[in-house]
C-alpha positions as CSV (number, residue, x, y, z in Angstrom):
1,X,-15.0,1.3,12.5
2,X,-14.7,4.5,14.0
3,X,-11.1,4.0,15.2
4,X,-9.5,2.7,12.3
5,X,-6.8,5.0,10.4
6,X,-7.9,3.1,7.0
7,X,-12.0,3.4,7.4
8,X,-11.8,7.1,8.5
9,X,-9.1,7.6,5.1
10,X,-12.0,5.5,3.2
11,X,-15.2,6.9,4.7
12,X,-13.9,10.9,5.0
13,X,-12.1,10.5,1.2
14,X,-9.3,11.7,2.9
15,X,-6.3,13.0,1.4
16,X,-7.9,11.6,-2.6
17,X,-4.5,12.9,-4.6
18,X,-2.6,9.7,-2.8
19,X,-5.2,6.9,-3.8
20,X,-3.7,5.2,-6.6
21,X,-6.5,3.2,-7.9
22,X,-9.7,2.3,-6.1
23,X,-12.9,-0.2,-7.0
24,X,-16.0,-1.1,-4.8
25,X,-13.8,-3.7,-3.1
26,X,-10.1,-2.4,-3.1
27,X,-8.3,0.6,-2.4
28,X,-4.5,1.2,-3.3
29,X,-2.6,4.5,-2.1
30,X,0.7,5.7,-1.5
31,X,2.0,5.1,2.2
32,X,2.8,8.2,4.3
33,X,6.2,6.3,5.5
34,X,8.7,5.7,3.2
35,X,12.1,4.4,2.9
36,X,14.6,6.7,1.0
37,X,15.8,4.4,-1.2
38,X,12.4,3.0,-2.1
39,X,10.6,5.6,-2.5
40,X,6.6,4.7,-4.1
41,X,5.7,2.3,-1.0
42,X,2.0,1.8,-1.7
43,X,-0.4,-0.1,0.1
44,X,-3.7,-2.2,-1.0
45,X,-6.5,-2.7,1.8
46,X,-10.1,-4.1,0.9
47,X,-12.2,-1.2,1.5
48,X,-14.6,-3.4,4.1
49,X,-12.8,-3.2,7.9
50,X,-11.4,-7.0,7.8
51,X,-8.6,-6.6,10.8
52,X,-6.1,-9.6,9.5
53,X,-5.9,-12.0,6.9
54,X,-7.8,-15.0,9.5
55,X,-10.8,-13.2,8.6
56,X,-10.4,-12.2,5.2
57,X,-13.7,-13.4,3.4
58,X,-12.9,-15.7,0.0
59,X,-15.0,-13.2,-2.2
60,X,-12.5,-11.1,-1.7
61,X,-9.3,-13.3,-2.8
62,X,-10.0,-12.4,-6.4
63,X,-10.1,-8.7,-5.8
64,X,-7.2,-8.5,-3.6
65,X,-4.8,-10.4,-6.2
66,X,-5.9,-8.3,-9.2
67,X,-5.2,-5.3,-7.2
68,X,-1.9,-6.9,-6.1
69,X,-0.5,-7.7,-9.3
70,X,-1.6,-4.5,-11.1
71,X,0.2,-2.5,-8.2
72,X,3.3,-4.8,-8.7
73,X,3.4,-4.0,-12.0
74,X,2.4,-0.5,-12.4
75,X,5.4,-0.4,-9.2
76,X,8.2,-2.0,-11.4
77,X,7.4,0.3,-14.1
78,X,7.0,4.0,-12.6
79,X,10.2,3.6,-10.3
80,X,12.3,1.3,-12.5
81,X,12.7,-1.3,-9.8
82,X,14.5,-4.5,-10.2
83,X,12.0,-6.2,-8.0
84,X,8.7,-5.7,-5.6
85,X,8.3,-6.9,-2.8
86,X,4.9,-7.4,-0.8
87,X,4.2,-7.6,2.6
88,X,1.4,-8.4,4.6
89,X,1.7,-8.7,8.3
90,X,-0.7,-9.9,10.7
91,X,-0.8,-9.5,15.1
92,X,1.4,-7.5,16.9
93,X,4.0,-10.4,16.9
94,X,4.4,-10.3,13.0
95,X,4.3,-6.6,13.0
96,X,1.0,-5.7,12.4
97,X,0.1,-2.4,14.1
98,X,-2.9,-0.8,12.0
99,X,-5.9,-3.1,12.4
100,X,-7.1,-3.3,9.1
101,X,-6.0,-5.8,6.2
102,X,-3.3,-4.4,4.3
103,X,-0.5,-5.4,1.6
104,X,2.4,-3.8,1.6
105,X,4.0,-3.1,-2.0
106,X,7.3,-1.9,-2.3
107,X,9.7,-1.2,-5.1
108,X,13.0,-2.6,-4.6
109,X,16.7,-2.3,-5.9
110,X,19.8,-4.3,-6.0
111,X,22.2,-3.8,-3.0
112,X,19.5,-1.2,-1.5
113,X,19.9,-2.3,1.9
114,X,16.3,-2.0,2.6
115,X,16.4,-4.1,5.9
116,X,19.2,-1.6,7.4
117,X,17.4,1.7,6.3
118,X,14.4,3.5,8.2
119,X,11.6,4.7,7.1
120,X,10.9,8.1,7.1
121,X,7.2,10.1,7.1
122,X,6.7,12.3,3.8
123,X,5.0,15.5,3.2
124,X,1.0,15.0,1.0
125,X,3.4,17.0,-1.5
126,X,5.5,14.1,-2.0
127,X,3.1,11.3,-1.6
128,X,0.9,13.3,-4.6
129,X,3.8,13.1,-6.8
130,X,4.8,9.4,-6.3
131,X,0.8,8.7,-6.7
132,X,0.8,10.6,-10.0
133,X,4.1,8.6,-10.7
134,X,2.0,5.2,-10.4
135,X,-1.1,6.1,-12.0
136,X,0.8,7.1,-15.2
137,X,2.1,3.5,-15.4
138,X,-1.1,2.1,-14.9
């Protein structure tokens, strides 16, 4: 898919210092937006161009939870967070404006106020340092 953000990051191994963990089916990396407060936003996508969870195949349920919880916990470790949260949304309705299966894992805190805070784009510097952040929890 030649117009999707997520295939041309996957095909061109673009920006490598923000994957946090990859396998033939998975790919985790650090999100270029980011809330202040909850900083270490990651995101998991099946490397295979599957636009929305309707047409996500089943041999991939496996792969996708594995990488899920490992992220969640590698998450609540490296940034001391009282919880995670994952999102996944899917059409324009429900949010979804990249094309291409993705989770959404995001490290929260008490009282962060997450819902009333934007989020913010950060420099590669930043996003290599929250990446290394993950991976050492791992």
């Amino acid at each position: 898919m030649n117009d999707c953000i997520f295939c041309r990051i996957i095909e061109e191994r673009r920006e490598r210092d923000t994957v946090v963990f990859e396998d033939d089916l998975v790919i985790a990396l650090i999100s270029l937006h980011q809330k202040p407060s909850n900083l270490g936003h990651a995101l998991l996508l099946p490397k295979a161009h599957i636009e929305n969870i309707y047409e996500l195949p089943k041999e991939l349920d496996s792969a996708l939870m594995a990488g899920l919880r490992t992220l969640a916990k590698a998450s609540r470790s490296a940034f001391s967070a009282d919880g995670i949260q994952i999102r996944q949304n899917n059409e324009p309705a429900a949010g979804q404006d990249v094309f291409h299966l993705h989770f959404h894992v995001i490290p929260r805190f008490k009282n962060d106020d997450f819902e009333s805070i934007g989020y913010e784009r950060i420099s590669v510097e930043k996003r290599e340092a929250l990446t290394r952040q993950l991976q050492r929890a791992l």
